[in-house]
C-alpha positions in Angstrom: 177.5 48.8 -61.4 176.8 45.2 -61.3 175.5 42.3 -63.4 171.8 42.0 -65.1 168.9 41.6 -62.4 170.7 43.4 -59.6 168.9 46.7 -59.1 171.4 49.1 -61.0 168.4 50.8 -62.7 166.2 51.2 -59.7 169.0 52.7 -57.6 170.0 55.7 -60.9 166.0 56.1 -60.6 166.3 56.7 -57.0 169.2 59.3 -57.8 167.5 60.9 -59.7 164.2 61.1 -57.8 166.5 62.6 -55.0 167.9 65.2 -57.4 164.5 66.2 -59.0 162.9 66.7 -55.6 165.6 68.5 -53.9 167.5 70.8 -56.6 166.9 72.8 -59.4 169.1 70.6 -62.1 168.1 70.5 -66.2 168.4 66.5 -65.7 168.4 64.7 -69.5 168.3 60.6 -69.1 169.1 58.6 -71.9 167.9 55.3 -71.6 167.1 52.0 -73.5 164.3 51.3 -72.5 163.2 54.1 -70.2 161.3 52.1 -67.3 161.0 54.6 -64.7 158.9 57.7 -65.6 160.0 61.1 -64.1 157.5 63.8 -63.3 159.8 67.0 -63.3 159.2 68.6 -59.8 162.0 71.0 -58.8 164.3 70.2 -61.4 163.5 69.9 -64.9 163.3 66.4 -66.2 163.8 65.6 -69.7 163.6 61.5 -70.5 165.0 60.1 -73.7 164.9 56.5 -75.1 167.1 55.3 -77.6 166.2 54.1 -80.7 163.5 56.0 -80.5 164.2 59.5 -79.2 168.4 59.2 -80.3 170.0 56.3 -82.4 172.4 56.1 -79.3 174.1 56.6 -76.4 177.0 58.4 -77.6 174.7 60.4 -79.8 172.2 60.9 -77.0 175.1 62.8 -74.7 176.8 64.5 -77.7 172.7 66.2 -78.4 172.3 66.9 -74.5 175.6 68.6 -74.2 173.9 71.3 -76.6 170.9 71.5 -74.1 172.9 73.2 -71.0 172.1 70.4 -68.8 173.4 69.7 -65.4 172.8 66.3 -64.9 173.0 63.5 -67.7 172.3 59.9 -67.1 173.5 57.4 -69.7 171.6 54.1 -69.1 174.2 52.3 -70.7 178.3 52.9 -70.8 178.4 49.8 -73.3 180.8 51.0 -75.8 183.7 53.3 -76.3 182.2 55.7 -78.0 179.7 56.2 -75.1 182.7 56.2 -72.6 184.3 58.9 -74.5 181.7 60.8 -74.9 180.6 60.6 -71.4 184.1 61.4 -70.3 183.9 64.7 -72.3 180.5 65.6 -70.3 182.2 65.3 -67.1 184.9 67.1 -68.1 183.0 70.1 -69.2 181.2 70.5 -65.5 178.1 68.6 -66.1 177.3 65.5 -63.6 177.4 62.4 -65.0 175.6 58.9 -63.9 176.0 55.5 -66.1 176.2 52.2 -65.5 178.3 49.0 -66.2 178.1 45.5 -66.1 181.0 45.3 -63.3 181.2 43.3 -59.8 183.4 45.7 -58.3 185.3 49.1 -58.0 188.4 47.9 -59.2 186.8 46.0 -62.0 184.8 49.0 -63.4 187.7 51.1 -63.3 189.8 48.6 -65.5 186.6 48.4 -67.7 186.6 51.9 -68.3 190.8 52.3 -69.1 190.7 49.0 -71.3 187.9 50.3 -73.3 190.0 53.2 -74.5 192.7 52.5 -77.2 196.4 51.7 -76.1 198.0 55.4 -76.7 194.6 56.9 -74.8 194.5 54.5 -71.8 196.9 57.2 -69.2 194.5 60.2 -70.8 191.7 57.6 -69.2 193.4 56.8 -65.9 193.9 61.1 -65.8 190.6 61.7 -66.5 189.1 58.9 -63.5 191.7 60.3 -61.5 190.5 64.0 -61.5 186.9 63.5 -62.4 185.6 60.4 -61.0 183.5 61.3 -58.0 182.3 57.7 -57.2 181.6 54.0 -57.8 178.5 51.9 -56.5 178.7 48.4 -57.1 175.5 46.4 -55.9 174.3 42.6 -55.5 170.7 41.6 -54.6 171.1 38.8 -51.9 167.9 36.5 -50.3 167.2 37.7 -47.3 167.4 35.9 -43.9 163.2 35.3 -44.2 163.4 34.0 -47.9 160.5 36.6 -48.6 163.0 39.1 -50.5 166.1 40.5 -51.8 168.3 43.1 -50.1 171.0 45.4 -51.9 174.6 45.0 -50.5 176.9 47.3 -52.0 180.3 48.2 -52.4 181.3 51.8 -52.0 184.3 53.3 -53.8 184.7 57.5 -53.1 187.1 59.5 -55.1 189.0 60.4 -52.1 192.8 62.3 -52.8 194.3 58.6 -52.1 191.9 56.9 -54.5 192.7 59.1 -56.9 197.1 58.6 -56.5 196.3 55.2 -57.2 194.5 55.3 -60.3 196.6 58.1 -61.6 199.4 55.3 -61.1 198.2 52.3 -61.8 198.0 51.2 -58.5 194.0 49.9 -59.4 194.8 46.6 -57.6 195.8 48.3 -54.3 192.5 50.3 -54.4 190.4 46.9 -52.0 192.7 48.0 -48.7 191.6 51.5 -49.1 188.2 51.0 -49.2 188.7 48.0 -46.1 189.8 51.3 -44.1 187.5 53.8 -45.6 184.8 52.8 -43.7 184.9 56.4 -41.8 184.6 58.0 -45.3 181.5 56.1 -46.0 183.5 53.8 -48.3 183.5 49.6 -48.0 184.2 46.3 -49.7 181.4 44.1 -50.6 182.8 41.5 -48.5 182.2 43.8 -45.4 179.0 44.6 -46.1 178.1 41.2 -47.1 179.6 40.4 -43.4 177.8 43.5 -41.5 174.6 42.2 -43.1 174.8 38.7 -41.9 175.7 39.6 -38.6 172.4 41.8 -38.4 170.7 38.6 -39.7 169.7 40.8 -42.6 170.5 38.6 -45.9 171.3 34.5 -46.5 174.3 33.5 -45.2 174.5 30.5 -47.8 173.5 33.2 -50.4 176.1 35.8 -49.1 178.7 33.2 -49.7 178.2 32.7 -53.1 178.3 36.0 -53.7 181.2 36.6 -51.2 184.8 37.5 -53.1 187.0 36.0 -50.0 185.0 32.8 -49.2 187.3 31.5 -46.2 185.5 35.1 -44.2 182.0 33.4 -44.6 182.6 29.4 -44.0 181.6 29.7 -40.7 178.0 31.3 -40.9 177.3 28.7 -44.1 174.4 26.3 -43.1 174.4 24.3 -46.7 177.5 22.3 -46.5 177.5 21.0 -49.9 178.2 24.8 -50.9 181.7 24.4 -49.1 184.7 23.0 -50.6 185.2 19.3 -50.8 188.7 18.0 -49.3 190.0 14.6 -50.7 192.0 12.9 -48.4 194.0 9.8 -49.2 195.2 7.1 -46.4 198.0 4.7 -46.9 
């Protein structure tokens, strides 16, 4: 997940380049447009673009679930149609990768539940609870040299806790897991943000602006017109 410009489609391209190179999937992508071409390798690639192969999303998964695949992509989870019908797909066994235009774990997951209609929304939080096997959320910061952009992301992994917490609507409690989740391979933007800036990796002044807790990154900020202004008054 993450907001226009920041990689989300180059990193499903990558997940799926792994997939078709190293296992023997029927993988469908539905796509709009389709801008990474897939030569089928091991698995069998099938690439479809909508409005032009389906009219769309939702219709595109509803058609592949006739197809026996076992990996669908859905470019797009922009409606709740497409939600639905994407839910259904995981449901019935079959891997499932989307995307959304979220910042965070927490975020997409509220996405997902609010899209549903009031009287389906605990059916939703079920669903995540038992079927959700992960959520990427991913920035593009400058680098320390200026010359490029690197991918700090925040990792969210279905773990049995995770789960407890969206089957009770404890979404908001779900940052601490992940701040201790580091041994599960799970973290918070903010920490990765800070890992990357200690490895002189990314911008500091561009990490803050995109930093969720900005008191963590005041320090390392070089720009000091990016930092809050305090007023003071003297009688």
């Amino acid at each position: 997940t993450g907001a226009t410009g920041t990689g989300k489609t180059t990193t499903l391209a990558a997940m799926i380049d792994w997939l078709n190179r190293n296992r023997r999937f029927n993988i469908i992508t539905l796509e709009d447009p389709i801008e990474f071409m897939h030569e089928s390798r091991e698995s069998l690639v099938v690439q479809r673009s909508v409005g032009l192969h389906v009219k769309s999303f939702a219709e595109g998964v509803h058609a592949a679930l006739r197809e026996d695949p076992d990996v669908i992509l859905v470019g797009e989870l922009r409606d709740p149609e497409t939600i639905s019908m994407a839910m259904t797909a995981a449901e019935t066994g079959h891997l499932v990768l989307g995307t959304l235009h979220t910042t965070s774990a927490v975020k997409t997951l509220d996405r997902i539940i609010d899209a549903m209609p009031t009287e389906q929304k605990p059916l939703a939080a079920t669903f995540l609870a038992q079927h959700l096997q992960g959520v990427i959320s991913q920035k593009l910061v400058r680098t320390a040299d200026g010359r490029g952009r690197k991918a700090i992301l925040e990792i969210m992994l279905n773990t049995s806790g995770i789960a407890n917490l969206i089957l009770n609507r404890k979404i908001f409690q779900i940052p601490a897991s992940l701040q201790t989740g580091r041994e599960l391979g799970m973290q918070l933007m903010d920490q990765a943000l800070l890992e990357a800036i200690e490895n002189k990796e990314i911008d500091p002044d561009d990490a803050y602006i995109h930093a969720t807790d900005k008191r963590q990154f005041q320090r390392f900020v070089t720009n000091p017109e990016l930092l809050p202004q305090v007023n003071m008054a003297v009688t």
